[in-house]
Structure formats: structure tokens, C-alpha cells
Backbone as CSV, one residue per row, in Angstrom:
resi,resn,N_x,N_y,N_z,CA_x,CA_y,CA_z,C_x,C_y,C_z
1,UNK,6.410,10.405,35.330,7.394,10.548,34.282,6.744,10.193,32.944
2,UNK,7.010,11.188,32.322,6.312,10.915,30.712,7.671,9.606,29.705
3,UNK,6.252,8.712,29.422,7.102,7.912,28.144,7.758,8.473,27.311
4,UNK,8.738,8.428,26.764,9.602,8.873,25.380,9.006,8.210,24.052
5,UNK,8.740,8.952,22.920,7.872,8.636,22.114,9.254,7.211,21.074
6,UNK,8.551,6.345,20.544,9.156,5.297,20.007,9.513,6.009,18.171
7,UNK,10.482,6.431,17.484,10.518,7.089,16.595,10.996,6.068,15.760
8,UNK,10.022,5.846,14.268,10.742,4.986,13.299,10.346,5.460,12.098
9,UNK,10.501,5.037,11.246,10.012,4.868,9.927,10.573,3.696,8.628
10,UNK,10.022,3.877,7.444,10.651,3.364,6.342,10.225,4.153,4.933
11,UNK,10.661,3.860,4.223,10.934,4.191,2.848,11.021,3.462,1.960
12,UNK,9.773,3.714,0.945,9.540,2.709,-0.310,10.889,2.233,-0.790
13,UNK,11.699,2.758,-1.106,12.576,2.626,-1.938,13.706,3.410,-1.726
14,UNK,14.948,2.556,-0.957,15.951,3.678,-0.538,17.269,3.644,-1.580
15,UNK,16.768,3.383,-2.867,17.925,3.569,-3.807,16.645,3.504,-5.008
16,UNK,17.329,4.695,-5.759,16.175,4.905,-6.722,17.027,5.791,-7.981
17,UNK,17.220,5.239,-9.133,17.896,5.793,-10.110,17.248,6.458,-11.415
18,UNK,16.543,7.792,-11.710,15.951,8.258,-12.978,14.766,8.125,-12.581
19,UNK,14.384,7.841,-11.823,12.993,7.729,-11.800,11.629,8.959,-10.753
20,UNK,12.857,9.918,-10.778,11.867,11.437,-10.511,12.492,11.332,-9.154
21,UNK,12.988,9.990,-8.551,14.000,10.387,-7.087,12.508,10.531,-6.031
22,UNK,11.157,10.453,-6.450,10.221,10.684,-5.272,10.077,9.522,-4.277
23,UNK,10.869,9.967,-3.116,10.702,8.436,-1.910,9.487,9.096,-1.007
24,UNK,8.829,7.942,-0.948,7.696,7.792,-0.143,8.106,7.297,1.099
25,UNK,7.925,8.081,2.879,8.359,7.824,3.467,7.058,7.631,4.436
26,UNK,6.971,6.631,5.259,5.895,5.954,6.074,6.709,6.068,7.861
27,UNK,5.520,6.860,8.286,5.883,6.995,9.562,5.314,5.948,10.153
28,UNK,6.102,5.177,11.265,5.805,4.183,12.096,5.929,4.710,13.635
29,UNK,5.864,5.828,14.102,6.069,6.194,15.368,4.967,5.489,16.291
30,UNK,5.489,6.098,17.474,4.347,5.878,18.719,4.820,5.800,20.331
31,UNK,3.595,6.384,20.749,4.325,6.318,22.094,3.170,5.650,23.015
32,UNK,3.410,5.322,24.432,2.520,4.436,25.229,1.758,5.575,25.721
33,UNK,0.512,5.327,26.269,-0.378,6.166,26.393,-0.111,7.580,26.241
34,UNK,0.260,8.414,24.929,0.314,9.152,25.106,0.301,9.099,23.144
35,UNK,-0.347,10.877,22.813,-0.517,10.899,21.287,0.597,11.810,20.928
36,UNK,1.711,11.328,19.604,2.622,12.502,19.093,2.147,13.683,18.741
37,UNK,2.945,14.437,19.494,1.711,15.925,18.281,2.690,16.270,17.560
38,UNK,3.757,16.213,17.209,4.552,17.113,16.089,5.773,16.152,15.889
39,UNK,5.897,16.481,14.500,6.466,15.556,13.905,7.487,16.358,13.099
40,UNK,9.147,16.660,12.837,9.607,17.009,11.700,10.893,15.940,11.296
41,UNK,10.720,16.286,10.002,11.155,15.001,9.169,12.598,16.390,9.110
42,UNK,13.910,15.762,8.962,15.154,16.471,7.971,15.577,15.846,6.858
43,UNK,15.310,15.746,5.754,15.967,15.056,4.463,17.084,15.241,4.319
44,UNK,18.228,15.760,5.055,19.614,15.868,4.726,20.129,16.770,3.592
45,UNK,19.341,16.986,2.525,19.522,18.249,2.130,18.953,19.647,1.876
46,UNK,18.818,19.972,3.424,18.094,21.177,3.703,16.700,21.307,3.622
47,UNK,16.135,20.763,3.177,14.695,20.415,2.723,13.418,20.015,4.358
48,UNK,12.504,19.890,4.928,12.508,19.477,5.734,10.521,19.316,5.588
49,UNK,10.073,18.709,6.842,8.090,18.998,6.420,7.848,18.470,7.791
50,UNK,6.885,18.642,8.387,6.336,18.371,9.266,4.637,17.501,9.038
51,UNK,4.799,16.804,8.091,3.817,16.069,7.712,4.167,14.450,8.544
52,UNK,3.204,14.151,8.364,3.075,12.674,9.004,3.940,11.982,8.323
53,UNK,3.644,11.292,7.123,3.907,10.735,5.947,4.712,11.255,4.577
54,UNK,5.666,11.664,5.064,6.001,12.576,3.598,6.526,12.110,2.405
55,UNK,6.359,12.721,1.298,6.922,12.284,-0.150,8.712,13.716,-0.584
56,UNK,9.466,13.289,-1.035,10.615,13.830,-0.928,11.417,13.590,-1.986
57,UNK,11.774,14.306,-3.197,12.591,14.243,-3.966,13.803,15.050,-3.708
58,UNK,15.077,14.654,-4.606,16.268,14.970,-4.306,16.714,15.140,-5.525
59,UNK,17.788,16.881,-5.727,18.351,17.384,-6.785,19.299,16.910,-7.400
60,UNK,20.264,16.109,-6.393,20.858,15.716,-6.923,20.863,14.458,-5.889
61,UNK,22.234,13.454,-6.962,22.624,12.257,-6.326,23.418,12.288,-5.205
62,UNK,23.480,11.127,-4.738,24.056,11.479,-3.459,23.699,10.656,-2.583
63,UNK,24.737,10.466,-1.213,24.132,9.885,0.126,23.432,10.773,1.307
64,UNK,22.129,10.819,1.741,21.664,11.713,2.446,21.308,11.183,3.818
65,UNK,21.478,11.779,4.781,21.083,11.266,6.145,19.773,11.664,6.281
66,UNK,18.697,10.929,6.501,17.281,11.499,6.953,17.038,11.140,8.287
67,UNK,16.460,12.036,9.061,16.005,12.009,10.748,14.585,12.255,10.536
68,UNK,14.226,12.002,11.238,12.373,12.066,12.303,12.978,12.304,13.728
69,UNK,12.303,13.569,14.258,11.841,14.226,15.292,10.407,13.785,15.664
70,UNK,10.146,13.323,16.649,8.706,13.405,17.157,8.456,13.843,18.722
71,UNK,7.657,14.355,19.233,7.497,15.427,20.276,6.511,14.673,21.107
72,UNK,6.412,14.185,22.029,4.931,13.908,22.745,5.194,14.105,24.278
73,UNK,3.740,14.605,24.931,4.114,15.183,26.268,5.863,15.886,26.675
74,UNK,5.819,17.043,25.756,7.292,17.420,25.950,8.543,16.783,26.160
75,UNK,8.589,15.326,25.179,9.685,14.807,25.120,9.827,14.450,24.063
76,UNK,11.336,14.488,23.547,11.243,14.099,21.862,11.915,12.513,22.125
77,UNK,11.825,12.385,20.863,12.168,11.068,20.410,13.099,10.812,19.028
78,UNK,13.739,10.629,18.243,14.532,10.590,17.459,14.697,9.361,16.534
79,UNK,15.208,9.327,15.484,15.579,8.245,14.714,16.007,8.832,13.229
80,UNK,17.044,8.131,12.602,17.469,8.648,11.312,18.379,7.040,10.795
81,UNK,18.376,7.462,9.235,18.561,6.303,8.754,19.697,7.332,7.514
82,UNK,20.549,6.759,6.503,21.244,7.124,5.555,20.140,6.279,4.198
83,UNK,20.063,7.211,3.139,19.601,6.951,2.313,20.440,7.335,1.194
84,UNK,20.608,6.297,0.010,21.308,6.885,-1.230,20.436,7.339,-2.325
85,UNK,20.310,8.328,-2.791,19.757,8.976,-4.096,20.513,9.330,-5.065
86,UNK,19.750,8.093,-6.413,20.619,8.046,-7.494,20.104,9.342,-8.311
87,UNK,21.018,9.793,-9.221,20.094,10.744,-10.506,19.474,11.970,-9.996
88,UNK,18.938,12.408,-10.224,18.015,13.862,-10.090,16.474,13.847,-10.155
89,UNK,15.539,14.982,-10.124,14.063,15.265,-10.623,14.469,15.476,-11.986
């Protein structure tokens, strides 16, 4: 039976007002002997990346739900957090 990958992250700064709205988001995943291969991030407003580490601005203000997907030995793993974004780019 394959491990289920451990899905987390954080975010520099989950309230951010005028200041270009760019959150820096740090993946903390992992799974036990086994390597993630794919990763997609959802920013909650439509927006999405499959980068490790992603950077993410927002058009407008607002409360956004963000998720991480991570995939390893054909099992995903999950995690999402609510983030508020003040102001605009």
C-alpha cells in the first residue's frame, strides 16, 4: 500500500494591503519513502501553477480559499487554507 503524500504549506503574509498583493507561498509537502511528482496549487480565483513554490497576486480584494494538490505513487494528498487579500496589483 502506497503512503499518502503529507500536503502543507505557508504564506509570507496572509493579509497584505497596497502592497502589489504578491504572496509568496512555501511548499512544505512530503511523503515517506516516496518523491511528489506533481504538484497544483488553486488560488481561489481561477488562477492556478503547478510550480513548487509559487508567487501569486490578486485583482482584487477579497477572501480566497487556496488548496495544494500533491500526487505521489498515484495518490493525492490535499490541503487548503483561506487567505484574505487586501487592495489590488
Amino acid at each position: 500500500m502506497n503512503a499518502s503524500p503529507n500536503i502543507s504549506f505557508s504564506v509570507d503574509n496572509n493579509k497584505q494591503c497596497l502592497a502589489g498583493n504578491n504572496f509568496k507561498f512555501t511548499n512544505a509537502s512530503s511523503v515517506p519513502g516516496a518523491t511528489i511528482t506533481d504538484f497544483i496549487w488553486d488560488f481561489g480565483d481561477g488562477d492556478t501553477s503547478h510550480q513548487i513554490n509559487p508567487q501569486h497576486s490578486y485583482n482584487n480584494p477579497g477572501v480566497y480559499n487556496v488548496k495544494l494538490i500533491g500526487k505521489a505513487n498515484k495518490v493525492l494528498g490535499y490541503y487548503e487554507t483561506f487567505m484574505n487579500a487586501l487592495g489590488g496589483r
